[in-house]
C-alpha positions in Angstrom: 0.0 0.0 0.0 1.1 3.2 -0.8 0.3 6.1 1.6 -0.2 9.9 0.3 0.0 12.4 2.8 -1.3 15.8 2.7 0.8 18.0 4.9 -0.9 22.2 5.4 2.0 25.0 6.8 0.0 26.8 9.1 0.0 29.9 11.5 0.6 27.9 14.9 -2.2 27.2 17.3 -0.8 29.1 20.0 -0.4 32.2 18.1 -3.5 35.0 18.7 -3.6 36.4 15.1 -4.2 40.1 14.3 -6.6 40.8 11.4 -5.2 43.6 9.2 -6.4 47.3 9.4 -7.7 47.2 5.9 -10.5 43.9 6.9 -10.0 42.6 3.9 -6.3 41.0 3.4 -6.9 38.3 5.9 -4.9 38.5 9.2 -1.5 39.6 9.5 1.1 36.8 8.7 4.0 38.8 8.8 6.8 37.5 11.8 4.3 35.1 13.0 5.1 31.2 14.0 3.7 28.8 11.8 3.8 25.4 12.1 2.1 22.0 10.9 -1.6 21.8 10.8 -2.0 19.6 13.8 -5.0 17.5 11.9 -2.4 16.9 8.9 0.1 16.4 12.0 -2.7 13.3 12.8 -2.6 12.2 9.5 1.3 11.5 9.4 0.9 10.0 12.6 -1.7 7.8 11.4 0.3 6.7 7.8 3.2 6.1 9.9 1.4 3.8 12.3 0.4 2.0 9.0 3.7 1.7 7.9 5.1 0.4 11.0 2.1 -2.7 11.4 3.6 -3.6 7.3 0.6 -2.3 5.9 2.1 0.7 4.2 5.2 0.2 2.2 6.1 3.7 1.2 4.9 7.1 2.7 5.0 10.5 0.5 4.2 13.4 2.7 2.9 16.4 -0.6 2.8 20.2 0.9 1.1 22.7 -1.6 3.0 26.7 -0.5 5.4 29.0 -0.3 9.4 28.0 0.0 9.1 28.0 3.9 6.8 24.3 3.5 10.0 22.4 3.2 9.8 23.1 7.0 6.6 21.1 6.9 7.9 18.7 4.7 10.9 18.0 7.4 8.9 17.8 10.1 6.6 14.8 8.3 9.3 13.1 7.4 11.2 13.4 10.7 7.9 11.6 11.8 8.4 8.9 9.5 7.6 9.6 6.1 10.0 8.2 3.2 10.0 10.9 1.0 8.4 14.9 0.2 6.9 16.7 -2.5 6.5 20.0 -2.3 3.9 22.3 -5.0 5.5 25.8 -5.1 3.3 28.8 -4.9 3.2 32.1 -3.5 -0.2 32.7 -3.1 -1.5 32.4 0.6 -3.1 29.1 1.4 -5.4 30.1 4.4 -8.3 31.0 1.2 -8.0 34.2 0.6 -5.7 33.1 -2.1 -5.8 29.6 -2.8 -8.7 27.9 -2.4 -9.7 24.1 -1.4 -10.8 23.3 -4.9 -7.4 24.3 -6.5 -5.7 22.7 -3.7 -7.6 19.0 -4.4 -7.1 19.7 -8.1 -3.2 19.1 -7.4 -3.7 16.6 -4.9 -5.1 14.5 -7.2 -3.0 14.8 -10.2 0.1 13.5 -7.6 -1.8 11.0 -6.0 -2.9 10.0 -9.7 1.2 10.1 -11.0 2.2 8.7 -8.2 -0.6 5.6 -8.0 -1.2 6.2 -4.4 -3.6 3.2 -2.9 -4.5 5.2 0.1 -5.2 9.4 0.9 -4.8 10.5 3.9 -6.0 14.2 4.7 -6.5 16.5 7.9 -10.3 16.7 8.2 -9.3 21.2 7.9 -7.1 23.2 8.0 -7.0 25.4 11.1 -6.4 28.7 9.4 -9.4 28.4 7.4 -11.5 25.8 8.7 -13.0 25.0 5.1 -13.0 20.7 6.2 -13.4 20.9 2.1 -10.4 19.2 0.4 -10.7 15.8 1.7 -14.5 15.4 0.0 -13.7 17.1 -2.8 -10.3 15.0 -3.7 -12.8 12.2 -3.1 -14.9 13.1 -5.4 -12.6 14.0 -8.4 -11.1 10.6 -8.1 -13.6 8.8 -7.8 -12.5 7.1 -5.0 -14.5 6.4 -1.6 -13.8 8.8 1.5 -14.6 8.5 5.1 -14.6 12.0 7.0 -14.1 12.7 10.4 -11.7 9.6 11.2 -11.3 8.1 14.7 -10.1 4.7 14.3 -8.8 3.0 11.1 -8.3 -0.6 10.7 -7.1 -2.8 7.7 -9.1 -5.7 7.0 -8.2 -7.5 3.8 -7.9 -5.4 0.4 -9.7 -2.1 2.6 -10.4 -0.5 5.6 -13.0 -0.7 8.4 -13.1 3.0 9.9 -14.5 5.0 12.8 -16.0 8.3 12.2 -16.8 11.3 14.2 -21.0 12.1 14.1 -22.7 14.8 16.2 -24.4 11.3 18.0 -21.3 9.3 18.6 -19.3 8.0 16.1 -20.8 5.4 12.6 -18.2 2.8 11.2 -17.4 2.7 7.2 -16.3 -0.3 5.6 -14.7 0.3 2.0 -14.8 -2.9 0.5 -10.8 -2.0 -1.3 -8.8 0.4 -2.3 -7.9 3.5 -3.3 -9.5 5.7 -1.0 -9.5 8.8 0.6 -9.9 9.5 4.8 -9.8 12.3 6.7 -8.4 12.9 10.2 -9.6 13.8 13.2 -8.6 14.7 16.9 -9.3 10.9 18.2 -7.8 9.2 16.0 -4.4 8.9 17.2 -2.1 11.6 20.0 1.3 12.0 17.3 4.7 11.5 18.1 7.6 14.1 18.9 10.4 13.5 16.5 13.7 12.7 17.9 16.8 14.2 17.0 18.1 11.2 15.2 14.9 11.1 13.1 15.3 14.9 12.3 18.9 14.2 10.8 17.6 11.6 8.7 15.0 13.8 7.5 17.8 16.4 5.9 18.9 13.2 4.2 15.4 12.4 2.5 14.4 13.6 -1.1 12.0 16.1 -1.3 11.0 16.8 -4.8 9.9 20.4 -5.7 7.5 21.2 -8.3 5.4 24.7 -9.5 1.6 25.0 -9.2 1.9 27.1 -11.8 3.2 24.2 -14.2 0.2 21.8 -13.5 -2.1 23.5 -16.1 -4.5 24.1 -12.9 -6.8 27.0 -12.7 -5.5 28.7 -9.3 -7.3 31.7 -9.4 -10.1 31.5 -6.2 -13.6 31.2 -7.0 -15.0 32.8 -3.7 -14.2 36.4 -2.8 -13.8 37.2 0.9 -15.5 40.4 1.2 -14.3 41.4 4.7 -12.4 39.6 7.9 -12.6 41.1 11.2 -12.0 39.9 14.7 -14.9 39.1 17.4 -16.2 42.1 19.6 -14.6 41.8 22.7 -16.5 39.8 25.4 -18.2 41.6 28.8 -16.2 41.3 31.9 -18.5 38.5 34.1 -19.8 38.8 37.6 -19.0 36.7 40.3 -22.4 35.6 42.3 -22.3 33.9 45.9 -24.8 31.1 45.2 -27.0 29.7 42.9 -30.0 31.6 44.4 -28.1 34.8 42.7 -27.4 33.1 39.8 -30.3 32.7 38.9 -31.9 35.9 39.8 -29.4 37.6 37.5 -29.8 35.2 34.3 -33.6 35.4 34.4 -34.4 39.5 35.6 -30.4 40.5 34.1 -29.8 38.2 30.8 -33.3 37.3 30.3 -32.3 34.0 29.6 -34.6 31.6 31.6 -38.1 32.2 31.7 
């Protein structure tokens, strides 16, 4: 089986981001820490676990950015992948930019070139929370998907997976392969790299390529009109029992009847 892994360079989790004065560039990406999506994070986790039980024989770890995603593509395959790709562009990837459609349009084309049996995919990105390029990369394949993944077994020529619901969770069976799965929190806590892993990575091929050589229509077909942070919250109230608790949300907040 071989294991495609899409890996998103992303302004890191801890970070509190600054929207830009004009409310319409985004938010401000200039000096700030960025790091690997930590659902993509899950899905090299997840394709290295794979490799390790012998169900995987080869792991590519594919980043879609700026020069800075070989930093990405290190980290992946400090984790345990065999091998990077990495799709130059210069055109942001949080959507004001680049947009989830263009992004599975070159997805598919390596997974195609490459004859990848199995895609695995962050269920979003953090930055713009689309949870879009999994289903869509299903869907230009042709290929089966499960969303939402929180448990993935092998069993025979497929899988058997466990999927996130707002109820609980459902299990897929896909009968064989190729398919696509997305990621989610449950489905595995990844590993740290060590330093010896790191080292190798250096050593590992990375292949670079241009988006704007894959005869893909990049340009974004959604316009964000304006981004702007949340009003600030109230300052709360602390209350002595429930007795005043209540009092306040039902004559204050009229929230209870």
């Amino acid at each position: 089986m071989k294991v495609l892994v899409a890996v998103k360079r992303v302004v890191d989790y801890s970070v509190k981001v600054r929207v830009n004065p004009d409310r319409v560039s985004g938010i401000d990406l200039s000096n700030v820490k960025m790091s690997l999506n930590p659902f993509c994070e899950i899905a090299v986790e997840e394709a290295v676990r794979l490799k390790e039980a012998k169900h995987a024989s080869e792991i590519i770890a594919l980043s879609i950015g700026p020069k800075q995603c070989s930093e990405t593509l290190r980290t992946a395959l400090a984790m345990g992948c065999d091998r990077g790709i990495h799709i130059h562009t210069d055109k942001r990837t949080d959507y004001m930019e680049l947009q989830p459609d263009a992004v599975a349009k070159m997805i598919k084309k390596i997974a195609e070139d490459e004859k990848a049996d199995l895609v695995l995919v962050g269920k979003q990105g953090i930055d713009s929370d689309c949870g879009q390029t999994g289903p869509m990369l299903a869907g230009l394949l042709g290929w089966p998907q499960v969303t939402f993944a929180a448990k993935i077994e092998v069993e025979g020529d497929g899988l058997i997976v466990e999927r996130e619901t707002d109820n609980g969770t459902e299990t897929i069976k896909i009968p064989s392969l190729p398919a696509v799965v997305t990621c989610d929190l449950r489905l595995n806590e990844p590993r740290y790299a060590t330093l010896p892993n790191i080292m190798k990575a250096k050593r590992k091929k990375v292949q670079s390529l241009k988006a704007e050589d894959m005869d893909i229509d990049l340009e974004p077909k959604n316009k964000v009109l304006e981004v702007y942070e949340p009003p600030p919250r109230k300052e709360g109230v602390t209350v002595n029992d429930v007795d005043e608790l209540l009092d306040k949300l039902r004559n204050e907040a009229n929230v209870i009847p």
